[in-house]
C-alpha positions as CSV (number, residue, x, y, z in Angstrom):
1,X,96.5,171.9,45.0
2,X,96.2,168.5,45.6
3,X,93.0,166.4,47.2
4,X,93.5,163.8,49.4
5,X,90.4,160.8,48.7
6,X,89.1,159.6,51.8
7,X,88.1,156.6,50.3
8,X,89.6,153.6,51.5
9,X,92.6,152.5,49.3
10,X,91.5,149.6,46.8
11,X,92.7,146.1,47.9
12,X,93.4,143.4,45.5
13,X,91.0,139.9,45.2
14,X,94.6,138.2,45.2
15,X,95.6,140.2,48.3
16,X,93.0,138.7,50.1
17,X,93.4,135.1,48.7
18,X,97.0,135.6,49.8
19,X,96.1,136.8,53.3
20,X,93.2,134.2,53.6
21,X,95.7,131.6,52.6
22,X,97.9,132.5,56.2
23,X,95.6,132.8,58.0
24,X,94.6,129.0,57.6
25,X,98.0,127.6,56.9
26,X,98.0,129.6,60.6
27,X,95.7,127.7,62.1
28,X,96.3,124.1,60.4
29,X,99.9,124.6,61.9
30,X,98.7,125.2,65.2
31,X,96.0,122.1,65.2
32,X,98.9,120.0,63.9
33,X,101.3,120.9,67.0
34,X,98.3,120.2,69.0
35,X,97.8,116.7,67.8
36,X,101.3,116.0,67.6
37,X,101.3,117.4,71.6
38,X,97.9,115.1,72.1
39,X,99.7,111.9,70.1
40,X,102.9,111.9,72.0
41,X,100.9,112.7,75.6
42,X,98.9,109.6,74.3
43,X,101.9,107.7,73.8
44,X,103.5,108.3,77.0
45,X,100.0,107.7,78.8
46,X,100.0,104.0,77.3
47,X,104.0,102.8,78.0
48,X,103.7,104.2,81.6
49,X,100.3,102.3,81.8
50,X,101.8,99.1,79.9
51,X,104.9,99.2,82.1
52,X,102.9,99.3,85.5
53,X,100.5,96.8,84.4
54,X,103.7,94.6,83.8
55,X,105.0,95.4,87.6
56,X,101.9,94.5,89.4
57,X,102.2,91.5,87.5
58,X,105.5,90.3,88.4
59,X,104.6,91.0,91.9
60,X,102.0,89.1,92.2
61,X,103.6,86.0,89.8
62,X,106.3,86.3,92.7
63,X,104.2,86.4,95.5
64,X,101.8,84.0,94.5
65,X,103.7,81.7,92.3
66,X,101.4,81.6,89.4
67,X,102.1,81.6,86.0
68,X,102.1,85.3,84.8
69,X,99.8,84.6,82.1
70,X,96.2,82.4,82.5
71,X,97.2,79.2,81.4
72,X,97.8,75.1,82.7
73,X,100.1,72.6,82.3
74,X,99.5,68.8,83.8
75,X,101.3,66.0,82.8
76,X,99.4,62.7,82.6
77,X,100.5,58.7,82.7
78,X,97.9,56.6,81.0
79,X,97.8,52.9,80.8
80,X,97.1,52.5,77.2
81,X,99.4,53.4,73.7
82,X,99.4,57.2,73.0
83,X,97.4,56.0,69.2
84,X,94.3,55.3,71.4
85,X,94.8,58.3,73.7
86,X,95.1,60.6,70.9
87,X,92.1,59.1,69.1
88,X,89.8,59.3,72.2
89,X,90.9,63.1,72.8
90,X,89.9,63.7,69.3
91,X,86.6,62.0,69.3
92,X,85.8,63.8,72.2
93,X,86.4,67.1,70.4
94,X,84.3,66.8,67.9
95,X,81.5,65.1,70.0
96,X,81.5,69.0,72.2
97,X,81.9,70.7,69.2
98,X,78.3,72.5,69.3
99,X,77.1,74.1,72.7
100,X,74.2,71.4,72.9
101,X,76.2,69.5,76.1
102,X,75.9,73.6,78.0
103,X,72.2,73.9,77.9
104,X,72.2,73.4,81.2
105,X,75.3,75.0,82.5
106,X,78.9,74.0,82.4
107,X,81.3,74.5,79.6
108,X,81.9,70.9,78.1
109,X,81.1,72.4,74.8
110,X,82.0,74.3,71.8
111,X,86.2,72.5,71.2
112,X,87.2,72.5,68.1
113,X,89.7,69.9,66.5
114,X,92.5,71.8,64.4
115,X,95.3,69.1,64.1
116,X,97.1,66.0,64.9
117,X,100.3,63.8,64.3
118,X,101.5,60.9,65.7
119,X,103.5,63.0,69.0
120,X,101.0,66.1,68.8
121,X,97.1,68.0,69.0
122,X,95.6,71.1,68.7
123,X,92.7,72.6,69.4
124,X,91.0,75.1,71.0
125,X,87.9,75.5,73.6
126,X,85.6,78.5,73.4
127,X,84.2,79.7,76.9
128,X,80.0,79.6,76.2
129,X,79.2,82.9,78.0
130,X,82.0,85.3,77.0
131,X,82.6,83.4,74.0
132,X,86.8,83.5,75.2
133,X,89.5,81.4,73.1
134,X,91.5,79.3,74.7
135,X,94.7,76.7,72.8
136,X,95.5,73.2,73.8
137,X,98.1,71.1,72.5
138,X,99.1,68.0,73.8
139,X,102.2,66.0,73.1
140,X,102.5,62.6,73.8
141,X,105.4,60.5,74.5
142,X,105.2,56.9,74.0
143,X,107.1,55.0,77.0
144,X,109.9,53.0,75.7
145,X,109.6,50.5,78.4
146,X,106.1,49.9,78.2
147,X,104.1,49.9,74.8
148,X,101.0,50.2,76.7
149,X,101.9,53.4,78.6
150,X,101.7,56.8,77.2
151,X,102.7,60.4,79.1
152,X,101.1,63.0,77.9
153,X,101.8,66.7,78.6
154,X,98.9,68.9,78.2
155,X,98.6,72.6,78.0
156,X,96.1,75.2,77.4
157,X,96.5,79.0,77.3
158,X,94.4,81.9,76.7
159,X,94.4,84.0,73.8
160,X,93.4,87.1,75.4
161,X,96.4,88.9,76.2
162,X,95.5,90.4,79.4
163,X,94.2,87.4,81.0
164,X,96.4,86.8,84.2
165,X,93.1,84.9,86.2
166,X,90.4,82.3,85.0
167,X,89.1,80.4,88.0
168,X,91.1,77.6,87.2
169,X,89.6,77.6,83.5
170,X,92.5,76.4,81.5
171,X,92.6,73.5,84.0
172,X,89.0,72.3,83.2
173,X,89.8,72.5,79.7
174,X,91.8,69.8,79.7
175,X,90.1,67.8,82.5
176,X,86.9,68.3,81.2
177,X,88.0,66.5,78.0
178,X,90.1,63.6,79.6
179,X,87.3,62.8,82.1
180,X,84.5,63.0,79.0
181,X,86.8,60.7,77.0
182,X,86.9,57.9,79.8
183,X,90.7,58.4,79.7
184,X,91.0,59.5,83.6
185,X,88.6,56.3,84.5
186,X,92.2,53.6,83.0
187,X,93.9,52.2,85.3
188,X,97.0,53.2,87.0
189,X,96.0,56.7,85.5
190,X,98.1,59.7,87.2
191,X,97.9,63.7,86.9
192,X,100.7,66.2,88.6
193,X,100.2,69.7,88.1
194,X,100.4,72.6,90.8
195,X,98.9,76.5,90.9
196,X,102.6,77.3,89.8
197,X,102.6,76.1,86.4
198,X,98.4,75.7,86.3
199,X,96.4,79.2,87.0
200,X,94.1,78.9,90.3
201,X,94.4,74.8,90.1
202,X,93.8,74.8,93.9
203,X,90.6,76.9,93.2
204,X,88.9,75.2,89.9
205,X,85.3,73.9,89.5
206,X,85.5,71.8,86.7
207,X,81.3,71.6,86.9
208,X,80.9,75.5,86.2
209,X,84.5,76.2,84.5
């Protein structure tokens, strides 16, 4: 006769490395659809988000007739050669380069001076409080009637991407500099700009902005 053992039937190390093995390769499959689920959720979540903030945008550069992005543009007639206009701008840079002139409020401080040549500047203005970027550039055009006139079209923008107001800002970046240079004080001195190409112009405060 024979006995059946009722011992339980001897399993193999390897068996259960095998088995182990599946059961992990199980569940790293599973995480990994889950992320890939999460990743393209995420995805989706930021173009739908991207693509509205672009709409309300558009509606309100429509409505309003503002530039779409916080920035300024004024064009400016001086009664002097653009040489001496684009000196004085630069001096004036570099004399509000350190925050010393906002100690007392305001924000004719902190430009910086990056480049020049004889039709162009650059530079930049950093906002003392939030410490925000803004780039200027100014190209002047040298009247050919009059030696002693020079236009000069001036624009600043700011760098953060999602900037669409600035309480007329980019405006007082400019202004700020043209009035601290004497510039705006010549004679026969014009500016044209509107809230259409220059954000909140109507609404600036050049004293706090």
């Amino acid at each position: 006769q024979y006995r059946i053992s009722q011992k339980p039937f001897p399993q193999s190390p390897r068996l259960h490395v095998h088995l182990s093995l599946a059961l992990v390769l199980r569940g790293q499959g599973a995480s990994t659809v889950k992320r890939c689920c999460t990743c393209k959720c995420c995805s989706i979540a930021t173009v739908v988000i991207v693509l509205l903030v672009f709409l309300v945008l558009l509606g309100v550069y429509f409505g309003n007739g503002s530039p779409i992005h916080a920035s300024c543009k004024i064009d400016w007639e001086f009664s002097q050669n653009c040489s001496s206009v684009n000196t004085s701008l630069i001096d004036q840079m570099e004399e509000w380069m350190s925050r010393d002139n906002c100690q007392d409020g305001g924000q004719k401080c902190l430009y910086t001076f990056i480049s020049s040549s004889g039709t162009e500047l650059k530079g930049t203005h950093t906002t003392p409080k939030a410490g925000y970027v803004d780039d200027m550039t100014f190209t002047f055009l040298q009247s050919q009637s009059s030696p002693t006139t020079c236009k000069v079209k001036a624009f600043s923008t700011s760098r953060v991407w999602y900037a669409y107001m600035d309480f007329g800002t980019n405006y007082c970046n400019l202004r700020n500099l043209a009035d601290g240079a004497g510039l705006t004080s010549s004679p026969n001195f014009t500016e044209s700009t509107r809230n259409a190409v220059c954000t909140q112009y109507t609404s600036r405060n050049c004293e706090v902005y």
